[in-house]
N, C-alpha and C positions, 0 to 999 in steps of 0.2 A: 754827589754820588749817594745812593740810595743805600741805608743800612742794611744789619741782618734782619730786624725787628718790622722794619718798613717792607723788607722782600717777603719775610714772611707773613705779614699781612696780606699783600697783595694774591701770595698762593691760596691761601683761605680765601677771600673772596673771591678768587675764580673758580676753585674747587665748589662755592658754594652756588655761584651762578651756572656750572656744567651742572651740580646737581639738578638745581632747579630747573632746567633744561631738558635736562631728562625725564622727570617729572611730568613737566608738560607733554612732551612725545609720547609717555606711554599713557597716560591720559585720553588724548587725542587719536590717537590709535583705537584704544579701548572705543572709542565711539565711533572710528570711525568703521572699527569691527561690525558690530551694533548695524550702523546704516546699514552699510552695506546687507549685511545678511537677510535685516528687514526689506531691503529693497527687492533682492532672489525670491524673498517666500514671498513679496505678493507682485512679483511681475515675473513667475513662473512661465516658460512655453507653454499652450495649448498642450495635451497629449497626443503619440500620432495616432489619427485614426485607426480602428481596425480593418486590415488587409482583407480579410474573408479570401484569404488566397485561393481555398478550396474549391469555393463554391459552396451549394447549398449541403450540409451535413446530413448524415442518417441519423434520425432519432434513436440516440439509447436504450439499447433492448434489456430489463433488464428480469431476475429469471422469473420463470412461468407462475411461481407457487407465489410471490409479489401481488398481495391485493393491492385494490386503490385504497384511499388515505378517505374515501368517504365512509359517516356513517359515527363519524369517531368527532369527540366535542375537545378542543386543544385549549391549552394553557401555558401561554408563555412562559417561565421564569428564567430567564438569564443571568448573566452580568448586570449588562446594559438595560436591561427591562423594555426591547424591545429587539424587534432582528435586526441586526447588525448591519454597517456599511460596509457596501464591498468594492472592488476594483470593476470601472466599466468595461473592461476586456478583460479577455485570457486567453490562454495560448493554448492552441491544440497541435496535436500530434500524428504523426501518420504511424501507422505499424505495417510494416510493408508484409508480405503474403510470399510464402516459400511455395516455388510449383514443384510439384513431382517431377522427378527427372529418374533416366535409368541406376545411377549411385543411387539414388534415394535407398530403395531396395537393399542395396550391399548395408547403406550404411547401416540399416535396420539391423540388418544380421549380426553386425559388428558389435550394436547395442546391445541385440541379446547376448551374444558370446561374455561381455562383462559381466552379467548376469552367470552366466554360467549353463544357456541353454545352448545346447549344442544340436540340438533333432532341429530338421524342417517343420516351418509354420504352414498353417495354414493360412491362405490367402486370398483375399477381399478388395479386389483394387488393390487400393494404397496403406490398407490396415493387415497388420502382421502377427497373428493370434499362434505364442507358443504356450505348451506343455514340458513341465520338468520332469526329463523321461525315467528318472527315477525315484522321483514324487509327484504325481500328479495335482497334488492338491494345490501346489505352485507355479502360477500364472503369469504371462507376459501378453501385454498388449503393447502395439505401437503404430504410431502413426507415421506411415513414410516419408510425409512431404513434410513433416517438420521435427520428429523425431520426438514428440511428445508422448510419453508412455506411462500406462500404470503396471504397476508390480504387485499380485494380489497371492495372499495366502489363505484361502479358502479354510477358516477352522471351524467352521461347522459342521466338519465331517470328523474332527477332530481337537475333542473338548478337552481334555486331556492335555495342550498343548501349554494350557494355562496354568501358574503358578501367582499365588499371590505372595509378594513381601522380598520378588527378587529387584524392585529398583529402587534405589540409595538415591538421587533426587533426580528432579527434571533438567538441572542443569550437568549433571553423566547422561542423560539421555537426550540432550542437544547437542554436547560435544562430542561423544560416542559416534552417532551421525553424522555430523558436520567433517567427521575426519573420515568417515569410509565416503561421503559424498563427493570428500576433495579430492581423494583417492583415485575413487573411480570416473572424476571426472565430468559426469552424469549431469551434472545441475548448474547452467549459468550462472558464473559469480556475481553477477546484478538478483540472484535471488537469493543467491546463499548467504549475501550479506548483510541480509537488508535487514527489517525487524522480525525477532521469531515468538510464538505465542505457544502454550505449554493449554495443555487439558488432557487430566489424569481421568484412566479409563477402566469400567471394571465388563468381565461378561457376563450379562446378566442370561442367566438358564432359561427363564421364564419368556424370555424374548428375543431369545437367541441369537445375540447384538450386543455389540460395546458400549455401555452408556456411560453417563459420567459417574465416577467414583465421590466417596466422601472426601476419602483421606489416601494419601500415598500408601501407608502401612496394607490398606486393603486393595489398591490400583492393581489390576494386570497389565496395563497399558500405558503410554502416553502419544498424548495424537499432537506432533509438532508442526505447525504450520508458519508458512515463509511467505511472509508478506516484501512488498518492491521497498524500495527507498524512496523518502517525498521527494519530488520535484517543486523546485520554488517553494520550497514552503510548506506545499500542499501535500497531505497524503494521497498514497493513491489506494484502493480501494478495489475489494475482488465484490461477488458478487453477494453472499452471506452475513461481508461487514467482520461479524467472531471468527471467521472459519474462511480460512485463504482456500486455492483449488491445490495450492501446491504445499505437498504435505507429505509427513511420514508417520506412521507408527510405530511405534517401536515398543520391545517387549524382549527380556530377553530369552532366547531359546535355544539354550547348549546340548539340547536334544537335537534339536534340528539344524541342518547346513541352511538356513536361514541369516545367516549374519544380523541374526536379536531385530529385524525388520519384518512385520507383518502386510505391510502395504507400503506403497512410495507411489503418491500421482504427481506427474509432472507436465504444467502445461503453461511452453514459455510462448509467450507472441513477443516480438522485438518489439525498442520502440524507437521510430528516428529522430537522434535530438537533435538533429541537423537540419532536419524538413519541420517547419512549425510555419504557422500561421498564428494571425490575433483572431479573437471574434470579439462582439458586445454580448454580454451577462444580464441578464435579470438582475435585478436588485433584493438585494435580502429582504424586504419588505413583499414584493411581488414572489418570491417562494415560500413564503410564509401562508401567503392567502392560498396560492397554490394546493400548499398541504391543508387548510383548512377549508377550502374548499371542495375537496375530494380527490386531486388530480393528482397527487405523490403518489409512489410505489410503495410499500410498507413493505422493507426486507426482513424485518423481525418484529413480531408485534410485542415479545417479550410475556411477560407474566402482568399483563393491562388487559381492561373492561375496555369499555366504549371513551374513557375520560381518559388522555394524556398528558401528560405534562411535558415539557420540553424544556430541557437547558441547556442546549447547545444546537447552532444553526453556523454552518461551513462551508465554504466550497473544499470539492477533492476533486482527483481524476477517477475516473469508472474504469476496471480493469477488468473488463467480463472473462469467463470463462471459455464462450466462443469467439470464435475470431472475430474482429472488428477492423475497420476501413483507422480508423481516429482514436484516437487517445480524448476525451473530452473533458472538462469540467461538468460536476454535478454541484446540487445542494445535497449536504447531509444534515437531516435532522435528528437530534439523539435525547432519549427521553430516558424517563426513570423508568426502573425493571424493563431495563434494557431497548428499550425499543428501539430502532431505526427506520428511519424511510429515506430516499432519494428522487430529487426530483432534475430535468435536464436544465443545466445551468447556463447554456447557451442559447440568447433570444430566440422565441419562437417560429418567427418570419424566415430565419437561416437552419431551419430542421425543415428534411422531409421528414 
């Protein structure tokens, strides 16, 4: 019969052989980790094709004052020190189209009454043009088949309206907003929440227009613009690039039943993220020659000569200002003193 000294031998060398057991297991795991994952990254699926569900797309319109990208000598400089690899497909979007219906009308009305107009518009088809019947210089437009409107305060009949050194910063003049917007309801929460962009305003006499300010201290204005939220990733993009369509100014004015608002344009097109299609993209390489080429849009040429330089090449989505069939991918190229251009980032063979 086995002693205590002999048993407890025995437990130490088992103890020492489960260790060494274990040992091995996690070992061999460890690599067998390893294979395996090696194996996944390079006997990947194919990608699926792109569906081209739609059919052939309307080419990207984008706005009128947009030169071509010819005429101008480019210069790379990146990260990468070259344009970038992109994805062979991307996803497009439908933005479905609101028809005029009889409510259309009411609803208009309903709109302005938030507003506070109470007189009869007049009326254009489907556009519904009021007057503030107690200040004229206070404007209503809207459109009936989707309710998109702008709200204008005419002060150029009314200089005087201006005070400098009344806004404490841009962010009381975002929140300020953002609380009579929720208020009244007035603004899709896909825009109210999305990114917002600040540009302090002064009136210049001389050219009787809000232009940009130095310094807050000397500001009349701030022009707050509400850009979408990225999808995938990707920004999406009004037509200006600095300057979204959907926007307020704001100023305050305890003289006037203005509620501290000079202008508000609002101009929502839906998008369906339920209806999508793939398409194939151009390669960052092929919109690169594009733009050196001549064949980009130049949405802002910025404070540049004939010579650009460029440090950044993207895809976004194109959110134009008028109505559109698609949500699409573009190229955005962005250069120093500001520049942009845009070119259609989905293959040329699936644009009409």
């Amino acid at each position: 019969m086995a002693n205590l000294t002999e048993i407890s031998i025995g437990v130490r060398k088992t103890a020492t052989f489960i260790g060494f057991l274990l040992v091995v297991f996690m070992i061999l795991r460890f690599f067998a980790g390893l294979a395996i994952n090696y194996y996944r990254a390079t006997h990947q699926p194919p990608p699926a094709a792109p569906n081209v569900a739609f059919g052939k797309l309307p080419k990207p319109k984008f706005i009128k004052s947009a030169n071509l990208s010819s005429g101008m000598t480019f210069t790379l400089q990146n990260i990468e020190g070259r344009p970038p690899e992109t994805t062979p497909s991307a996803k497009v979007f439908t933005m479905p189209k609101k028809s005029y219906t009889f409510e259309s009308g009411e609803e208009a009305k309903k709109l302005a009454k938030t507003f506070e107009f109470e007189g009869e518009p007049t009326v254009d088809s489907v556009y519904y043009y009021y007057v503030k019947e107690n200040d004229p210089n206070l404007t209503l437009f809207v459109d009936g088949t989707n309710l998109n409107f702008q709200l204008k305060y005419n002060f150029l009949t009314d200089f005087n309206i201006f005070k400098i050194g009344q806004i404490a910063s841009t962010d009381e003049a975002i929140q300020n907003l953002r609380e009579y917007l929720s208020y009244t309801n007035l603004i899709d929460e896909s825009i109210l929440n999305g990114l917002t962009t600040t540009e302090i305003l002064i009136f210049d006499d001389r050219l009787k227009k809000l232009v940009p300010a130095s310094s807050l201290s000397t500001a009349h204005a701030v022009r707050i613009n509400y850009f979408r939220n990225d999808i995938d990733g990707l920004k999406v993009l009004p037509d200006e690039f600095y300057k979204s369509y959907n926007y307020a100014v704001y100023m305050p004015t305890t003289e006037k039943d203005l509620n501290n608002i000079l202008e508000i344009s609002y101009i929502f097109w839906p998008i369906d993220m339920n209806n999508m299609a793939t398409y194939p993209v151009i390669s960052g390489e092929e919109a690169y020659q594009a733009l050196t080429g001549g064949a980009a849009s130049v949405i802002n040429r910025g404070d540049n000569g004939s010579e650009i330089v460029i440090r950044k090449i993207y895809l976004a989505y194109y959110d134009s200002s008028a109505a559109q069939q698609y949500l699409q991918p573009i190229f955005v190229f962005e250069g120093d003193n500001n520049f942009v251009a845009y070119y259609p980032a989905v293959r040329p063979e699936y644009l009409d």
